[in-house]
Each structure stands twice: as C-alpha cells, then as structure tokens.
ChimeraX commands (.cxc) that place a marker at each C-alpha (Angstrom):
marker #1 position 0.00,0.00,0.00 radius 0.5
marker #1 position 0.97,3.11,-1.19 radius 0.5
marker #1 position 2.81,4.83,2.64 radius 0.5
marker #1 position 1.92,8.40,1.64 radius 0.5
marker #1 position -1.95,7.06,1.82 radius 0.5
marker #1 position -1.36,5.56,4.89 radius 0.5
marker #1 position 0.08,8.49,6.52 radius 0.5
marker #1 position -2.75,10.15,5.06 radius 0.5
marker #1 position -5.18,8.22,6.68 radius 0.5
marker #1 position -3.48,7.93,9.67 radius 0.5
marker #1 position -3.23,11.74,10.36 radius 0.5
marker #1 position -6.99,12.42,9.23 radius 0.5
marker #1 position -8.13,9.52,11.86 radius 0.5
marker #1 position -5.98,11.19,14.62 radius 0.5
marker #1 position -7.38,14.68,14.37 radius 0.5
marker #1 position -10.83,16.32,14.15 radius 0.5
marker #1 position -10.39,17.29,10.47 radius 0.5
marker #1 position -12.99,17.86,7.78 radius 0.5
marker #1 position -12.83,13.78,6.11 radius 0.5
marker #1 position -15.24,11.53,8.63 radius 0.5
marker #1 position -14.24,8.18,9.04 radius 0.5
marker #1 position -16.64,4.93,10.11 radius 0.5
marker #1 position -15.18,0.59,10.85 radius 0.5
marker #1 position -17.66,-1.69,10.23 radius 0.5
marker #1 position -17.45,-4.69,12.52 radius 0.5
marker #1 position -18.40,-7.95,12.36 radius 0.5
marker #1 position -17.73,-10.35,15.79 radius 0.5
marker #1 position -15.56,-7.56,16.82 radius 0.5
marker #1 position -13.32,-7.39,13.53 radius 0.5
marker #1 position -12.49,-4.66,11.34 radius 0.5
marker #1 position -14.27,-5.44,7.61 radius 0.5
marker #1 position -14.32,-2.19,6.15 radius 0.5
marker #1 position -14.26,1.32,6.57 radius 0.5
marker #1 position -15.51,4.46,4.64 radius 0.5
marker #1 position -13.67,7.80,4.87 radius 0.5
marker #1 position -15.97,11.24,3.71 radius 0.5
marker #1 position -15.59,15.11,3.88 radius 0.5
marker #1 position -14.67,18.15,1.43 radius 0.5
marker #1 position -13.56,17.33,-2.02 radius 0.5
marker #1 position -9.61,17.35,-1.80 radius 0.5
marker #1 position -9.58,18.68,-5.73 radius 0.5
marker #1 position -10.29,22.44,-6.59 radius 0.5
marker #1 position -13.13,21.11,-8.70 radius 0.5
marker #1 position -15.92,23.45,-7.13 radius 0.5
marker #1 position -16.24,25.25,-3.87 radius 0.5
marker #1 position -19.02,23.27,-1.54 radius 0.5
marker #1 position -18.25,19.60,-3.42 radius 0.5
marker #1 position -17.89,16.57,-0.80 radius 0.5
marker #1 position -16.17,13.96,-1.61 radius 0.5
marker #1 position -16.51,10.29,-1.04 radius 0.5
marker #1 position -13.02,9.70,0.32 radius 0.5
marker #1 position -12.45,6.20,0.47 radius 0.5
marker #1 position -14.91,2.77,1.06 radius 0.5
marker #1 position -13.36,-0.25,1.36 radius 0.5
marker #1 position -15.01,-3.73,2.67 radius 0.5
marker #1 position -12.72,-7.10,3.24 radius 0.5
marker #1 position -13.18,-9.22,0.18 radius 0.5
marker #1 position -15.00,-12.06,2.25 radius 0.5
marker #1 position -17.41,-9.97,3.25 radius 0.5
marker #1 position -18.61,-8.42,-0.37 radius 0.5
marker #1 position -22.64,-8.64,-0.98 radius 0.5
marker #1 position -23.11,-8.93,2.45 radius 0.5
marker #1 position -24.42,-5.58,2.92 radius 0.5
marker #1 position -21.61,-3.82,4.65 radius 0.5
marker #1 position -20.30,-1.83,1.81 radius 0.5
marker #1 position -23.96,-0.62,1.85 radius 0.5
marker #1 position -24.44,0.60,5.57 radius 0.5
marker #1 position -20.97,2.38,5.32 radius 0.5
marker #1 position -22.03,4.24,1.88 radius 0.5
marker #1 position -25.22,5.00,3.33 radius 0.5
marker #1 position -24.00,6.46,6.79 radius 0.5
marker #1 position -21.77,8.03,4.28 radius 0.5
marker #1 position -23.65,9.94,2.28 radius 0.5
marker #1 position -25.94,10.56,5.30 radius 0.5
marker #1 position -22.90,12.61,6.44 radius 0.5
marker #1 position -22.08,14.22,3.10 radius 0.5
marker #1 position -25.89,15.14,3.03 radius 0.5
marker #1 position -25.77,17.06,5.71 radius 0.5
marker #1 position -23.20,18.74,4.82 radius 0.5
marker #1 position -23.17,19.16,0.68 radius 0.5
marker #1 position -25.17,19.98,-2.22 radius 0.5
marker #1 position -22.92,17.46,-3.95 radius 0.5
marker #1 position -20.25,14.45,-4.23 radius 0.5
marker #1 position -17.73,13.30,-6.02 radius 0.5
marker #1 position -15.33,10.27,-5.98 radius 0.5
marker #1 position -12.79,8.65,-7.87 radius 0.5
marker #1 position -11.96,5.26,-8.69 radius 0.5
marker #1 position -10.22,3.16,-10.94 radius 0.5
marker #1 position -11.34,3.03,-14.12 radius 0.5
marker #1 position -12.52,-0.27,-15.87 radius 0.5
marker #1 position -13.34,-1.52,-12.65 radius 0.5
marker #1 position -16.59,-2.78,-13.09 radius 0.5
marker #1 position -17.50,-4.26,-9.93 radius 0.5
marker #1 position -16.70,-0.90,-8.06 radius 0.5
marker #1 position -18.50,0.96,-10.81 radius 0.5
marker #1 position -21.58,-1.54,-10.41 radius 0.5
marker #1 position -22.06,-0.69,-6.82 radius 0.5
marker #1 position -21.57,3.34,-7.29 radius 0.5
marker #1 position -24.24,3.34,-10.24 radius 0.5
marker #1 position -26.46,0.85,-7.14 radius 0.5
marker #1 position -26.06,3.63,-4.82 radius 0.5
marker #1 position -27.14,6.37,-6.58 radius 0.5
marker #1 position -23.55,7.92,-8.58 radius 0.5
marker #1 position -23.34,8.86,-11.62 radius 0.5
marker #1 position -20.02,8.72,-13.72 radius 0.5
marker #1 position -19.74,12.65,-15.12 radius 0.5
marker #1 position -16.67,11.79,-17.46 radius 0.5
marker #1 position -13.76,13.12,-14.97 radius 0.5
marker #1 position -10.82,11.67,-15.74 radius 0.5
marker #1 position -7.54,11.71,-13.90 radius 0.5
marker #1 position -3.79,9.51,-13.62 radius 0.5
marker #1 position -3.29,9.52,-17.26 radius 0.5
marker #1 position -6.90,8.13,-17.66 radius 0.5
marker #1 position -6.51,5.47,-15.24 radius 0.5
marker #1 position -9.07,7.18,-12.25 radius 0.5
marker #1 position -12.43,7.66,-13.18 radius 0.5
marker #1 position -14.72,10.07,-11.02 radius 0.5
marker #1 position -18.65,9.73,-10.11 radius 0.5
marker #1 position -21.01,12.46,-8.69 radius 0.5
marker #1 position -23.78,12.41,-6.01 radius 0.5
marker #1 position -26.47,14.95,-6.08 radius 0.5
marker #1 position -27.24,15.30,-2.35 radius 0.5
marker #1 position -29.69,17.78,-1.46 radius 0.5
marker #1 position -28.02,19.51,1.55 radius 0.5
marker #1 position -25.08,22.51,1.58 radius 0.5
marker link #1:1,2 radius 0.2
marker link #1:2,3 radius 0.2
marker link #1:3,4 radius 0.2
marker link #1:4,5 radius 0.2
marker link #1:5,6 radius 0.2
marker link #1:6,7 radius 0.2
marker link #1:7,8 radius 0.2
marker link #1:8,9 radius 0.2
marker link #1:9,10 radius 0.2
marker link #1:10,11 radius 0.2
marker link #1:11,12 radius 0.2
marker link #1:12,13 radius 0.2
marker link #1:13,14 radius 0.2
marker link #1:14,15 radius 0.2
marker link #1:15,16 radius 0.2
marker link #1:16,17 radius 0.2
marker link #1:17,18 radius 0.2
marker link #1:18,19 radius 0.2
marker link #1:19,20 radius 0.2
marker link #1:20,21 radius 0.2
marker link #1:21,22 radius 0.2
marker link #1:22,23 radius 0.2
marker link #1:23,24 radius 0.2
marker link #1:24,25 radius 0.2
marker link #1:25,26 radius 0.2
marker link #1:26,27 radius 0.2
marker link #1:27,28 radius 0.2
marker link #1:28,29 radius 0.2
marker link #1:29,30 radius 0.2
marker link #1:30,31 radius 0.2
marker link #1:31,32 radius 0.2
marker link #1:32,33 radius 0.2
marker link #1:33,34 radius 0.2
marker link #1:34,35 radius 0.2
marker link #1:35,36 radius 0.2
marker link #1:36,37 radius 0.2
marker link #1:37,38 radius 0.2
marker link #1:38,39 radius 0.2
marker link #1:39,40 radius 0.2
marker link #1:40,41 radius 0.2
marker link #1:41,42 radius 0.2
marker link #1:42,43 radius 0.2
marker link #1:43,44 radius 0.2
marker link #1:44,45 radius 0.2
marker link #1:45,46 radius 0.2
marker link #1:46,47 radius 0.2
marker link #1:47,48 radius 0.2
marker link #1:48,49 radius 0.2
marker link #1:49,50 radius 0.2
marker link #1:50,51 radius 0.2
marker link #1:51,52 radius 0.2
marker link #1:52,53 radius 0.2
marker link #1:53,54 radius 0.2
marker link #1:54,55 radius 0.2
marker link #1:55,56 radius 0.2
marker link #1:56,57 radius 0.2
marker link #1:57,58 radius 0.2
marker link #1:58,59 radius 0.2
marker link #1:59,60 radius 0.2
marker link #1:60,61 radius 0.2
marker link #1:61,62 radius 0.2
marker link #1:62,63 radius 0.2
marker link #1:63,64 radius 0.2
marker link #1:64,65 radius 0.2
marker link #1:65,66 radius 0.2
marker link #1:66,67 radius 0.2
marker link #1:67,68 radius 0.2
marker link #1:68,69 radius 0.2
marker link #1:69,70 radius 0.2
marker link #1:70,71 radius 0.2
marker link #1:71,72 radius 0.2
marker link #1:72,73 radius 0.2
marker link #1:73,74 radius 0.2
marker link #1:74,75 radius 0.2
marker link #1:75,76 radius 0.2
marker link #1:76,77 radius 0.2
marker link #1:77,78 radius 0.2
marker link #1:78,79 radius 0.2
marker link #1:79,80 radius 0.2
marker link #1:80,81 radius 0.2
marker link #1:81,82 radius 0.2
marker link #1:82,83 radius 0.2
marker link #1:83,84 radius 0.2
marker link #1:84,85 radius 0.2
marker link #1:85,86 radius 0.2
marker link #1:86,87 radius 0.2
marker link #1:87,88 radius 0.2
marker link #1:88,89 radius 0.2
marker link #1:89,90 radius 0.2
marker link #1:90,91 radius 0.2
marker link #1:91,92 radius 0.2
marker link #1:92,93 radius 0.2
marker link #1:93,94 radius 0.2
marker link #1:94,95 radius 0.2
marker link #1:95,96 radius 0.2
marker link #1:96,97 radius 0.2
marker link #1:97,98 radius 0.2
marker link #1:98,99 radius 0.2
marker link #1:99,100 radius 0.2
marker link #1:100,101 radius 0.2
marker link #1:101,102 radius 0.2
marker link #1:102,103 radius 0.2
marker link #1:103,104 radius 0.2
marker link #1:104,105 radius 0.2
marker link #1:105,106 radius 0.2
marker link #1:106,107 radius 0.2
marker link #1:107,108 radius 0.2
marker link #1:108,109 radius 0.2
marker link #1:109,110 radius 0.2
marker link #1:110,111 radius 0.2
marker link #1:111,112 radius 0.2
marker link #1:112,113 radius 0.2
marker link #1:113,114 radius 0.2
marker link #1:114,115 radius 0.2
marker link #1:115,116 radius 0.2
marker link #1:116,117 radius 0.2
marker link #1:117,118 radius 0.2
marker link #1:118,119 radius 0.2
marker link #1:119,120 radius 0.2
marker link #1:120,121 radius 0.2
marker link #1:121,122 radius 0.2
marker link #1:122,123 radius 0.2
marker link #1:123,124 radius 0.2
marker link #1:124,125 radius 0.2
view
C-alpha cells in the first residue's frame, strides 16, 4: 500500500479534520471502513467527496459496503449539495455498486486516464 496514503489516513483519523471516518465490525473485527468530507480537488467550492470505502473481500454482498455508503452519504448530506469520488477506471464491480447507490459517472478523468470520477447529487449545503 501506497505509505503516503497511509500516513494520510493515519493523520486524518488522529485529528478532528474535515474527512469523517466509520469501521464496520463484524464479531468484533475490522471489515471495512468508509472515509468522507470536502472534495480534496479544486473542482468546485461546496463539493464533498466520497473519500475512500473499502469492505474485506469475504465480506462483499453482504451488505456492509452498503451501511458504510449509506451512513456516508448521510454525512455528506448534511453537509453538501454534492459528491464526487474517484476510482479506478474499468473496474466494473466498483463501478456496479456506485451506479447501485445512486452515482453517476460525469466523465472526470484523472492519472493519465486510469481514475475515473462519479457524482452524487445530495440535497443539503
């Protein structure tokens, strides 16, 4: 894993910064998280940003990626008008559960094509 991410992560979970951060637990383990707060890009003043969602791969279709992207955009509701996120592109069964939860791919591209990026209309701001 990349260590600049890491540190990243590690520094947003030890402060009270803007990006939001829930664990989902099952039997007292760690099998995902999601990470959400202000977009990071100077794409357009009041944009959240779906930060990060990641579930173990055991625990895929088993609803957990779903409670963390709906607390998620609970959060970025309250807080935004709208969302953005990137991920890779051509990944199709990350792209299948954005398009599931209500994103919409809006043609961003970014890494020399390799990131693709989604928006949320939320309703809030």
């Amino acid at each position: 894993m990349d260590a600049a991410l890491v540190r990243r992560w590690g520094d947003d979970l030890a402060s009270a910064g803007p990006t939001r951060w829930w664990v989902a637990e099952r039997d007292g383990h760690a099998v995902g998280f999601a990470g959400a707060g202000a977009s990071r890009d100077p794409v357009g003043a009041g944009l959240g940003e779906l930060d990060t969602i990641a579930v173990d791969p055991p625990h895929w279709r088993t609803g957990v990626g779903g409670a963390l992207m709906a607390v998620a955009l609970a959060d970025l509701t309250e807080r935004f008008r709208e969302a953005i996120l990137w991920t890779v592109a051509g990944h199709d069964q990350a792209l299948g559960f954005y398009r599931a939860t209500g994103w919409v791919a809006d043609g961003g591209t970014r890494s020399r094509g390799r990131e693709v990026s989604l928006r949320h209309r939320l309703g809030a701001g």
